[in-house]
C-alpha positions as CSV (number, residue, x, y, z in Angstrom):
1,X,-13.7,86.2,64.3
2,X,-14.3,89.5,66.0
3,X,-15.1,91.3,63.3
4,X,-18.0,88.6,61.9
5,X,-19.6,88.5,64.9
6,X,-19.8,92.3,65.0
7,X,-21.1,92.7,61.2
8,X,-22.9,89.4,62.4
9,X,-24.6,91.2,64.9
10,X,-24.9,94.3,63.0
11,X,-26.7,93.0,60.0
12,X,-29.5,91.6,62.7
13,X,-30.0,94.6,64.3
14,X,-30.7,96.3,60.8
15,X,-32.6,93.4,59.8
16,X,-34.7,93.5,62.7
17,X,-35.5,97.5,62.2
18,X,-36.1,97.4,58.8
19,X,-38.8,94.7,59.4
20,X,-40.5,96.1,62.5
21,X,-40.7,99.7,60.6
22,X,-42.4,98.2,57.7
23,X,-44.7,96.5,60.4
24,X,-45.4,99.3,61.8
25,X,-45.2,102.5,59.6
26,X,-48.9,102.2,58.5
27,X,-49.2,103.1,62.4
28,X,-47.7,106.3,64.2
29,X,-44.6,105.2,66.8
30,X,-46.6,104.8,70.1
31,X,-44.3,104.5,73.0
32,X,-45.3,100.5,73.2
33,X,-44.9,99.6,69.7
34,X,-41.0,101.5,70.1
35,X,-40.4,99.6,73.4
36,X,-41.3,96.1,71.8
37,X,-38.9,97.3,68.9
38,X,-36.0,98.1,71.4
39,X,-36.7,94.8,73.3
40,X,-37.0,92.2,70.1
41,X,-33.5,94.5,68.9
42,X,-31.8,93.4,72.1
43,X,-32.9,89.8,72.3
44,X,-31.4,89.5,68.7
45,X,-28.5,91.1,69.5
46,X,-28.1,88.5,73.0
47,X,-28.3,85.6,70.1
48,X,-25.4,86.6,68.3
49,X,-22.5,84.1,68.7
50,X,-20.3,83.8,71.5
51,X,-16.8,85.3,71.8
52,X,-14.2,82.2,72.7
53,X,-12.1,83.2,75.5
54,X,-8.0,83.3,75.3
55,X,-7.8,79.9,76.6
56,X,-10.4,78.5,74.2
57,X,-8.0,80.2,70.9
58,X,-4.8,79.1,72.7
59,X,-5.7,75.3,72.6
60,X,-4.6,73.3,69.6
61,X,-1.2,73.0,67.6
62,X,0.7,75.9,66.3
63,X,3.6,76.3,63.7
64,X,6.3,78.2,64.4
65,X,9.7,79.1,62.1
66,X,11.0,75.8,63.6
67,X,8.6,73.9,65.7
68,X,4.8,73.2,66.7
69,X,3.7,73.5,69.8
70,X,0.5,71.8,71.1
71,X,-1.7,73.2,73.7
72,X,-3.9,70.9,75.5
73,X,-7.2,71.8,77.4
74,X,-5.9,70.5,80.8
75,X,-3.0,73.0,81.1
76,X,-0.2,70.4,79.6
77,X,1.5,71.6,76.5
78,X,3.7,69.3,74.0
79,X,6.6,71.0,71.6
80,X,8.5,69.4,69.2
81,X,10.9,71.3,67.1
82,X,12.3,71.1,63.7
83,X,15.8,69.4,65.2
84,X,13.9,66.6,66.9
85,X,14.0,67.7,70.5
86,X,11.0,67.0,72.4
87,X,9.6,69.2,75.1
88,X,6.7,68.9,77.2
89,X,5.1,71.2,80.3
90,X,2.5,73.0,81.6
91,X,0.9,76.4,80.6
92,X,-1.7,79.1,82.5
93,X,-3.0,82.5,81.0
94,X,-3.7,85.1,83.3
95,X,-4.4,89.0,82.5
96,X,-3.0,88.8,78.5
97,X,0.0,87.4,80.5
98,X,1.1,83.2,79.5
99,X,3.6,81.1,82.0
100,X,5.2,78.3,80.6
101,X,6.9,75.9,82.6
102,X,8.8,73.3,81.0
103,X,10.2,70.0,83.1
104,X,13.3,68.4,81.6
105,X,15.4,65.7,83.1
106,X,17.3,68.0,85.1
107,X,15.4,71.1,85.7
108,X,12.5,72.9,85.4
109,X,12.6,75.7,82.7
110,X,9.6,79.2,83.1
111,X,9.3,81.8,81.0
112,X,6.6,84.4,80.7
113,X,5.1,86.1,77.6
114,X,2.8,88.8,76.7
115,X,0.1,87.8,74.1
116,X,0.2,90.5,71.2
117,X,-2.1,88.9,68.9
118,X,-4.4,85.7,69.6
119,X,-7.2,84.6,67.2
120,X,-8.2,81.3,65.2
121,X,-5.4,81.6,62.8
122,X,-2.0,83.3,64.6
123,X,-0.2,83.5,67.9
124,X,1.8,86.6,68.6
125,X,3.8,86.1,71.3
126,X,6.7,88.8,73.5
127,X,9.0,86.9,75.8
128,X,8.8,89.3,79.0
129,X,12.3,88.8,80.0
130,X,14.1,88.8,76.6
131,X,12.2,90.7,74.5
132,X,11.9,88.4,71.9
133,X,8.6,88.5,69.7
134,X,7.3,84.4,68.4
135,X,4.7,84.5,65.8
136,X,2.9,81.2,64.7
137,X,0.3,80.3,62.7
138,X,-2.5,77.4,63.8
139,X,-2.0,74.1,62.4
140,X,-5.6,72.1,61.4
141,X,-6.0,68.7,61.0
142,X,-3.3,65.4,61.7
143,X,-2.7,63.7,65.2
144,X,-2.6,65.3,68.7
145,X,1.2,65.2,69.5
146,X,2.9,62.8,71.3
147,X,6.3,63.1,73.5
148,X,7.3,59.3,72.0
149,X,8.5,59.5,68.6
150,X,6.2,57.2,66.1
151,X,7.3,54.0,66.2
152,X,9.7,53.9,69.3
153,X,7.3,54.0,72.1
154,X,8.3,51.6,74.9
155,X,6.5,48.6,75.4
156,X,4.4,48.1,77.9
């Protein structure tokens, strides 16, 4: 995504100079004329799109070699892996730097991990304490996940 915005912004820069020259080449470069050129140039470049933040990528489901993981805009996350265990708990991202804490029955569970790679499609992930590298890869599309299992939630 960083990349298009860059050729994004790029191909409007060169846009706008190739226009304004043929504008004004019949007419020497006065000092106005290049000062309108460098303003219209920066107000261009001010439209291109907005970068999303680490938090904004981080937010949705990701796929892992043996569970997906769903991050939720209030700071709850939701994993369920491949054996059927079901964990749920919070997350916070601060200086490249992610804190999971995850609240079982009998204990709370953190960890900490530095965020190698983050962008719309993968998740590279380093467990500080173990070393361990996670990669996942963004799942689109289905249902939000759930801690109840389909079909066995409790009445109410």
């Amino acid at each position: 995504m960083r990349r298009a915005s860059v050729f994004y912004g790029l191909n409007v820069v060169v846009a706008t100079w190739a226009a304004s020259a043929r504008a004004l080449s019949s007419a020497p470069m006065t000092k106005p004329k290049f000062l309108s050129l460098f303003l219209i140039t920066g107000l261009c470049l001010g439209c291109s799109p907005k970068k999303p933040t680490q938090e904004e990528l981080l937010i949705g489901k990701w796929r892992d070699e043996n569970s997906v993981v769903e991050y939720f805009p209030d700071g709850t996350k939701i994993g369920i892996y491949d054996s059927g265990l079901r964990t749920k708990g919070t997350w916070t991202l601060e200086n490249n730097i992610v804190e999971f804490t995850l609240s079982g029955s009998d204990r709370v569970q953190s960890s900490r991990h530095r965020i190698f790679r983050l962008d719309k499609d993968e998740l590279v992930l380093e467990d500080i304490s173990t070393r361990l590298v996670y990669t996942a890869k963004r799942v689109t599309g289905g249902r939000h996940l759930e801690m109840q299992p389909a079909g066995n939630k409790k009445a109410e």
